[in-house]
C-alpha positions in Angstrom: -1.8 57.1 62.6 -4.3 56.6 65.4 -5.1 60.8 65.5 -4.8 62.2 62.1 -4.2 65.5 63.3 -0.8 64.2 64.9 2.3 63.3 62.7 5.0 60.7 64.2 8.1 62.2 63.3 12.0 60.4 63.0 14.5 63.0 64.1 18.0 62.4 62.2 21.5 63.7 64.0 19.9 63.0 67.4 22.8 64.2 69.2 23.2 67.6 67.4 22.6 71.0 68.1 19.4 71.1 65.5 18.4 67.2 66.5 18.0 68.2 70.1 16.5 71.0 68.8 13.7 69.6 67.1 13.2 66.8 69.6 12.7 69.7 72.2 10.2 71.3 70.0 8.5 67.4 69.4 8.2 67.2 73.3 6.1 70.7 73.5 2.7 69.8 74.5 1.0 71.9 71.6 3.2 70.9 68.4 0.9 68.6 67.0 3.8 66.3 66.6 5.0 63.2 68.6 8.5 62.0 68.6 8.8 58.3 67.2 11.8 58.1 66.7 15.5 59.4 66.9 18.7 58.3 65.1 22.4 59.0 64.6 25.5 57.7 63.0 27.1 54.6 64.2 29.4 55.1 67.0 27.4 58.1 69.0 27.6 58.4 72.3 24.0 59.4 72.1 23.2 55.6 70.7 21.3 53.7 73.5 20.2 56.9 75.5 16.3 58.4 76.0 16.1 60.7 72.9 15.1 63.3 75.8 17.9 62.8 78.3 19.4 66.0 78.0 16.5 67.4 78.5 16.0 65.9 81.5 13.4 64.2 80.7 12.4 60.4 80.1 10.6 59.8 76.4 10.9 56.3 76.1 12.3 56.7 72.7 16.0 55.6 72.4 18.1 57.0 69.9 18.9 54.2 67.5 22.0 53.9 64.7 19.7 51.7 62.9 18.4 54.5 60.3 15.9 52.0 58.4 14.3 51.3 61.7 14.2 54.7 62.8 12.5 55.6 59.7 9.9 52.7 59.3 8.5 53.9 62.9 7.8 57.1 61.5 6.0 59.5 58.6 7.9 62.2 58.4 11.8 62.0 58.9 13.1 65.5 60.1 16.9 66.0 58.9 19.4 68.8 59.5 22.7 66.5 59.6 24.8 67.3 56.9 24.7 66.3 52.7 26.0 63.1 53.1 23.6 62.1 55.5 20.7 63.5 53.7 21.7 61.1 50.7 22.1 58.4 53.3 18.3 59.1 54.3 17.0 59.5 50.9 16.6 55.9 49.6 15.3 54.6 52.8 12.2 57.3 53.2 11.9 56.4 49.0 12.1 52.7 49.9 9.7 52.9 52.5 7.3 55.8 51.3 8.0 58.4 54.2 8.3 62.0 53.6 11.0 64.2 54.3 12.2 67.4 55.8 15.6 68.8 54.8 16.8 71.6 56.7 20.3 70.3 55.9 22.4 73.1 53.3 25.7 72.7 51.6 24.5 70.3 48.8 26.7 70.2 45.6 24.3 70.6 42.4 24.5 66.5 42.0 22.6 66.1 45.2 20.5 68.4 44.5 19.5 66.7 41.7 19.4 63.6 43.9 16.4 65.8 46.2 14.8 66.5 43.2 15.0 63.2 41.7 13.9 61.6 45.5 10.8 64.1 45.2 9.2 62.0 42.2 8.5 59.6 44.6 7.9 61.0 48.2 6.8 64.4 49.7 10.1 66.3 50.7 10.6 69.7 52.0 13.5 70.7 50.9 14.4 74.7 51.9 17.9 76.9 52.8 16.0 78.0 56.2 12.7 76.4 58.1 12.4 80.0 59.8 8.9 81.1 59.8 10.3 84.8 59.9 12.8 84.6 57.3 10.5 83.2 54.9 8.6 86.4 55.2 11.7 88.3 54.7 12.4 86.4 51.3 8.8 88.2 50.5 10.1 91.4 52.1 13.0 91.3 49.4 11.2 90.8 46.4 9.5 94.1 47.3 12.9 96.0 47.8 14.0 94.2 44.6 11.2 95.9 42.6 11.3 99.2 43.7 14.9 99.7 44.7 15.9 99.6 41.1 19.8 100.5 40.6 20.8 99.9 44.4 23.9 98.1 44.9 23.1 94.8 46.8 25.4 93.1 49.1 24.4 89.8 51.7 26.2 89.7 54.8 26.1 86.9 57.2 27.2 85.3 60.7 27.1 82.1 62.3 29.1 80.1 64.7 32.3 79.2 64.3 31.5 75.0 63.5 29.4 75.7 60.5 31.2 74.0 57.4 29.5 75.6 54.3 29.8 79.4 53.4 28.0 81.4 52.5 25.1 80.0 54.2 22.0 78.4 52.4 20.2 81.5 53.5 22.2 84.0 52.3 22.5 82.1 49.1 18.6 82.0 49.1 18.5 85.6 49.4 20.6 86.1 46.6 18.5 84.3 44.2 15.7 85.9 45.2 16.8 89.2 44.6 18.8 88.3 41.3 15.4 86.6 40.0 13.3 89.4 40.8 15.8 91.4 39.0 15.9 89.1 36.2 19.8 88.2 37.0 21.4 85.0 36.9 22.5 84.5 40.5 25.4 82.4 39.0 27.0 85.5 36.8 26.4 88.2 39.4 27.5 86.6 42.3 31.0 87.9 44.1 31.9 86.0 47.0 34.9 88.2 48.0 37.1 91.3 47.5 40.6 91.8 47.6 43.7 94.2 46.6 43.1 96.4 43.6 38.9 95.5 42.6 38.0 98.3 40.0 34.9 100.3 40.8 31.8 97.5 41.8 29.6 96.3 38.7 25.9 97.5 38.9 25.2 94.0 38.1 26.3 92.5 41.1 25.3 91.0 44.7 28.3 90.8 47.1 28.1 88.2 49.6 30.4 88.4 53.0 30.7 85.7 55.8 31.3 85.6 59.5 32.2 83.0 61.4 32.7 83.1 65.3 31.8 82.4 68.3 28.3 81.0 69.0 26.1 83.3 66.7 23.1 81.5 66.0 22.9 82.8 62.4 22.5 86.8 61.5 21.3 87.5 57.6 21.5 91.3 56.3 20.8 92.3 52.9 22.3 95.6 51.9 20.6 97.8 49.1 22.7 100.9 48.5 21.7 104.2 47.0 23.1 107.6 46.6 22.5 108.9 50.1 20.9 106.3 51.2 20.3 102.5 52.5 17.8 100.3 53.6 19.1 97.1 55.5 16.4 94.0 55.7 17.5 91.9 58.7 16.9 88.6 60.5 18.3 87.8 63.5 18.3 84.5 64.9 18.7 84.6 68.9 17.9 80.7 69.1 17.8 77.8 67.2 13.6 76.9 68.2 12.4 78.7 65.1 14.2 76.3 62.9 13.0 73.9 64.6 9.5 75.1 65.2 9.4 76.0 61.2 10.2 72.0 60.7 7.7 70.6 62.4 5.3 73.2 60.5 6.5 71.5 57.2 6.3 67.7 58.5 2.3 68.4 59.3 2.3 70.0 55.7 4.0 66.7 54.3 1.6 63.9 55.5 -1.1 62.7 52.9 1.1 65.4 50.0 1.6 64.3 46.5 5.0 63.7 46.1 6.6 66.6 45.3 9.7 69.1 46.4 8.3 71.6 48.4 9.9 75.1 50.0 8.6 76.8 53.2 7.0 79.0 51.3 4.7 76.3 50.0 4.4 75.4 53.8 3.4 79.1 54.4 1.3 80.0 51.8 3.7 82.3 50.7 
C-alpha cells in the first residue's frame, strides 16, 4: 500500500444488499478504506458494471466474476455472500496471503472448522454480527447473565423475509453468551420451538423465536424473566450501514495481524 493508513479492500456479492452496502460505506470520504475491487458469481447482471453504478456514481472499479483477480488486487476481502461462497473465498485469500472479513452466518460446524483451519494461515474476522452496537450488547448481556441469576431467558428475533438461516447468527451469539456466562452448554439448553402440550419450561433453558417478514433489517431481544418482573436488552437495526461500517472497522484491524480468527470484539477492544 502507498498510504499505510488506508486498506484496499475486495468486496464479494457485489450485487447484494450487504455488497452494495459496504461498497457505499468504501466510497465515504472518511472510511479509511478504498474500494479495489468488487466481485460476484458468474452469470450477474452486475458483471461488467462500475461497482458504484447504483449509486450513481462512477468508481472505475468493475465488478469482476474472476474471484482470484478480484482478490489479488486487494488486502482485505470483505464477504457477506453466503457459506458456500465463503468456502469459495477461503483458499484463494490462503493462496494468496490476504485477510478476510466474514460477515457471512449459516455455517454448518464442518465449515466452521474450515474458518478455523483458514485462520492458521491468514488474519480472518470471522463474527455472527459486524455491528459496532451489538457487540456492546453481547457485553451488556454478560452483566444481566451475572446478576439476573434464575431468570428465564428467551431470544427473539426479525429479519426480512429472504434470509435463509434461522435463528440468525446473532441470536445464536447471544445465546452462547449468556449460556457461557451461566456456565451452560448452549447445545443442551437450547429450544428452538414450542408446540401443543410442552410441560412447565426447564430453568435450564434459553428459548429462541424467529420472524421473518417483510423488509426488517434485523431486530434482536433477549428476554430475562422474573417473578414480577423483566428486563428486555434490545438492538434494533434501522439500516444495513452499521454492518457495513463495523466491516470496514475489522478490515483496518486485519492488515499487518498475525494470522489468527478474530471476533469484533477483538476489533473493539471488548
Amino acid at each position: 500500500m502507498t498510504d499505510p493508513q488506508v486498506v484496499r479492500v475486495a468486496v464479494a456479492g457485489a450485487s447484494g444488499r450487504m455488497g452494495r452496502m459496504v461498497i457505499e460505506a468504501a466510497l465515504a470520504a472518511d472510511s479509511g478504506v478504498v474500494l479495489a475491487s468488487a466481485f460476484d458469481q458468474p452469470g450477474s447482471p452486475a458483471v461488467g458494471q462500475d461497482a458504484g453504478q447504483w449509486l450513481g456514481q462512477t468508481t472505475g472499479c468493475l465488478v469482476t466474476d474472476d474471484m482470484a483477480v478480484a482478490i489479488a488486487a486487494a488486502d482485505c476481502v470483505i464477504d457477506f455472500t453466503r457459506p458456500a461462497g465463503t468456502m469459495a473465498i477461503l483458499p484463494h485469500a490462503v493462496a494468496q496471503g490476504k485477510a478476510v472479513v466474514i460477515g457471512t452466518t449459516g455455517f454448518t460446524d464442518e465449515e466452521r472448522s474450515a474458518i478455523r483451519a483458514a485462520a492458521q494461515q491468514i488474519p480472518i474476522v470471522f463474527s455472527p454480527n459486524m455491528a459496532v452496537g451489538v457487540n456492546a450488547l453481547f457485553r451488556l448481556l454478560e452483566v444481566a447473565a451475572r446478576l439476573l441469576h434464575g431468570y428465564d431467558v428467551e431470544v427473539i428475533e426479525a429479519h426480512h423475509r429472504l434470509k435463509v438461516d434461522a435463528p440468525s447468527g446473532t441470536a445464536l451469539e447471544m445465546g452462547r453468551v449468556v449460556a457461557q456466562t451461566l456456565g451452560w452448554s448452549l447445545a443442551e439448553v437450547a429450544c428452538f420451538g414450542r408446540e401443543g402440550h410442552t410441560g412447565e419450561r426447564p430453568q435450564r433453558q434459553i428459548g429462541f423465536a424467529t420472524v421473518r417478514g417483510g423488509d426488517i433489517v434485523g431486530d434482536h431481544t433477549v428476554l430475562f424473566a422474573g417473578q414480577g418482573e423483566r428486563i428486555e436488552i434490545t438492538h434494533r437495526a434501522q439500516s444495513r450501514m452499521p454492518y457495513a461500517r463495523g466491516a470496514l472497522l475489522a478490515a483496518r484491524f486485519l492488515v499487518g495481524r498475525a494470522p489468527g480468527c478474530y471476533t469484533m470484539q477483538d476489533v473493539l477492544g471488548l
